[in-house]
Backbone bond lengths (Angstrom), bond angles and torsions (degrees), N, CA, C in turn:
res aa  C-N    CA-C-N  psi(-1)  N-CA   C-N-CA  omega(-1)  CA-C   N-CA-C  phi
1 X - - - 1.442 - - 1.528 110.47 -
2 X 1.384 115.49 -45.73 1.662 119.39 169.91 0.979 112.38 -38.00
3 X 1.488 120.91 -47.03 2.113 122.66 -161.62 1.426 109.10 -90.36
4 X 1.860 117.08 -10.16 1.289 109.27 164.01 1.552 108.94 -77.56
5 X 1.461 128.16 -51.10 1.368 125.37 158.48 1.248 125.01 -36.76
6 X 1.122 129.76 -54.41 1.524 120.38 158.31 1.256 130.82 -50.81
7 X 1.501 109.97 -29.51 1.298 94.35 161.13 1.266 130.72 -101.43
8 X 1.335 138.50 -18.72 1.256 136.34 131.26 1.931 122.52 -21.89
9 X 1.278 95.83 -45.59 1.723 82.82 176.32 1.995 105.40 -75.13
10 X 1.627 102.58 -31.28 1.385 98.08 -175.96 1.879 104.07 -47.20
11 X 1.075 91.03 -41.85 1.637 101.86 -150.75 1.446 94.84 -58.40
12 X 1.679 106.56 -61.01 1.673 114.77 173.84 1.618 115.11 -22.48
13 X 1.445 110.50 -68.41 1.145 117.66 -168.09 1.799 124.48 -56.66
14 X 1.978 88.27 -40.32 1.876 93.04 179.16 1.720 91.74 -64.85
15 X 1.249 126.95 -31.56 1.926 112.35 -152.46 1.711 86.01 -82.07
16 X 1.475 133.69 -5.04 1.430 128.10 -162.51 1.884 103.93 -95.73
17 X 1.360 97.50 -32.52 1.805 106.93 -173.90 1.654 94.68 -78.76
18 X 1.831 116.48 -48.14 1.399 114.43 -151.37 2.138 86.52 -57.50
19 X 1.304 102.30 -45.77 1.909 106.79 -168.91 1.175 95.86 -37.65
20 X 1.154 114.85 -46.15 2.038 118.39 -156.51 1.555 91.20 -92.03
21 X 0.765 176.55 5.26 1.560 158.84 124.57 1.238 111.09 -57.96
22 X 1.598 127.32 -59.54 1.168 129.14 151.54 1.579 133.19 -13.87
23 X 1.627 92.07 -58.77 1.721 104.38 167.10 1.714 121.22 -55.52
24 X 1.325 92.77 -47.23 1.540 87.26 -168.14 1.453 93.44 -99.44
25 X 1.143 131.12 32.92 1.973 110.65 165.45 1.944 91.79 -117.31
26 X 1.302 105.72 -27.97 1.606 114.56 -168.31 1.425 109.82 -136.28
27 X 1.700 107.54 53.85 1.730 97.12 164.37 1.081 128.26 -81.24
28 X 1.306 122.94 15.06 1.839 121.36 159.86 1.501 113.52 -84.71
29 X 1.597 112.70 -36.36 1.271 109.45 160.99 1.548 160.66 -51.69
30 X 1.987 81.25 -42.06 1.273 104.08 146.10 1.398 136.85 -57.77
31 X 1.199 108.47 -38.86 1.549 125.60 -177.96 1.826 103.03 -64.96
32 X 1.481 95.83 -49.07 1.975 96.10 -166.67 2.131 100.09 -66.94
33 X 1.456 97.15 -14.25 1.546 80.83 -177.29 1.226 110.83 -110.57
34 X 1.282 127.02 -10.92 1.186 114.42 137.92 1.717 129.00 -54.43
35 X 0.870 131.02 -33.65 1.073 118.43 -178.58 1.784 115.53 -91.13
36 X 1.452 107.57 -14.85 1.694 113.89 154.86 1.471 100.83 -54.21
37 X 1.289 107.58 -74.98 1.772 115.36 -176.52 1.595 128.74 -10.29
38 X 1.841 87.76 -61.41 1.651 115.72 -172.88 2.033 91.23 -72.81
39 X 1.439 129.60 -50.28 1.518 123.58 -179.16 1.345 111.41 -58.74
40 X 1.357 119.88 -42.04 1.420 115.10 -176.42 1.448 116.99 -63.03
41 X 2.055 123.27 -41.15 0.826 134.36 -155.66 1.780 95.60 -87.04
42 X 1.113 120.91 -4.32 1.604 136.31 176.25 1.679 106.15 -84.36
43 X 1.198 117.03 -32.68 1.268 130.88 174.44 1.802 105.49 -68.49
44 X 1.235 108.63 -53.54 1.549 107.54 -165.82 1.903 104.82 -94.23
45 X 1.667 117.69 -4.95 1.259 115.93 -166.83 1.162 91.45 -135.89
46 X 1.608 106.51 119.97 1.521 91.39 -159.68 2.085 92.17 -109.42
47 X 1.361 126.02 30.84 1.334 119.22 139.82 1.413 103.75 -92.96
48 X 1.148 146.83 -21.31 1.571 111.56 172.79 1.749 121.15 -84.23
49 X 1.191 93.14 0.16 2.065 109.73 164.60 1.617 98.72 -51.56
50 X 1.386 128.45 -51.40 1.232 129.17 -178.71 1.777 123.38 -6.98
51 X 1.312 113.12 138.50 1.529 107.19 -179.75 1.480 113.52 -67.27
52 X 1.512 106.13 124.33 1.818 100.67 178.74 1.783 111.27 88.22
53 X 1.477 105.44 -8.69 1.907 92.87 171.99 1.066 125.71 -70.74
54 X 1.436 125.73 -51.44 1.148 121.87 -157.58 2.061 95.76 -78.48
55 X 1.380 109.60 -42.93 1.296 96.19 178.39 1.359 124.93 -63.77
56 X 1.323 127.89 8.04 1.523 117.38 -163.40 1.498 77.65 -105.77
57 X 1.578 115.42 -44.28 1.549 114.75 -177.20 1.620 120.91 -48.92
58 X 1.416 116.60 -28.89 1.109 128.39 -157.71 2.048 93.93 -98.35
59 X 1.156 97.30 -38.11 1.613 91.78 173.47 1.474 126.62 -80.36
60 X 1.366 108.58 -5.99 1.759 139.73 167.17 1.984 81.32 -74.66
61 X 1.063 116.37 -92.96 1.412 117.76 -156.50 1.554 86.33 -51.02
62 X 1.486 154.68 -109.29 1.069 131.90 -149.45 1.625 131.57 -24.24
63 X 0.965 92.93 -33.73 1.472 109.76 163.70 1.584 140.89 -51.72
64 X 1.181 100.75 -55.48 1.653 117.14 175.29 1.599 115.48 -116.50
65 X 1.639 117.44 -3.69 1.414 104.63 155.90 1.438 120.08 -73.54
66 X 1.303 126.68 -29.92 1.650 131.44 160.27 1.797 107.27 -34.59
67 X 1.347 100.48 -61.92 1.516 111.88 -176.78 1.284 113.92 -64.60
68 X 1.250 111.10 -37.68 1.964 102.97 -167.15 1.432 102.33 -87.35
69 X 1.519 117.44 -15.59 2.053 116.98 -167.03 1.636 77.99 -86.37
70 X 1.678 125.54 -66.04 1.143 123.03 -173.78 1.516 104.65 123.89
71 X 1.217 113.88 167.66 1.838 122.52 -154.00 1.609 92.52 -61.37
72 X 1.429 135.73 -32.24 1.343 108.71 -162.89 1.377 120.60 -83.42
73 X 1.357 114.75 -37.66 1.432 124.01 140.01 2.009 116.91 -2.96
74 X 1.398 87.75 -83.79 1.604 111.41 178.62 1.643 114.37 -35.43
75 X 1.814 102.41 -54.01 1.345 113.06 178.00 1.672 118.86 -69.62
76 X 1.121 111.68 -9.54 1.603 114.15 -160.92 2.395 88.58 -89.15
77 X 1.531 98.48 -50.38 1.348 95.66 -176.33 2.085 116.52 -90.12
78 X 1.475 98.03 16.02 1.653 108.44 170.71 1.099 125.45 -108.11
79 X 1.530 115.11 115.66 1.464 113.57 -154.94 1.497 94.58 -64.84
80 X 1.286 128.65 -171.76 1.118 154.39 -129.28 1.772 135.19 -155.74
81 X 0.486 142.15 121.94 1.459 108.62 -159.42 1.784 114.89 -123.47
């Protein structure tokens, strides 16, 4: 039973780093599927159908994926001038 827990947390942890590399090489990507995610899950849950959920959710994730990937992230998808 230990070596299924161990590997379950192994697994947890590799699928937790691959998210965060992901995030910060492709945070526009992340962002557009998150916000598929949150529309689709509006389709099958019909309290997040609500007026204004999924977008307040989606402006929460635009919001704090900048902050949690961190400024270089931010700078790579901000134009420039």
């Amino acid at each position: 039973m230990r070596a299924l827990f161990d590997y379950v947390h192994r697994l947890t942890l590799r699928a937790y780093v691959a998210l965060q590399i992901f995030a910060a090489q492709e945070p526009v990507r992340l962002r557009a599927g998150l916000v598929a995610a949150l529309t689709a899950a509006a389709l099958y849950v019909p309290a997040l159908s609500g007026p204004g959920i999924v977008e307040k959710a989606a402006t929460v994730g635009v919001v704090l994926l900048p902050i949690l990937v961190g400024e270089s992230a931010r700078k790579r998808v901000t134009p420039t001038e």
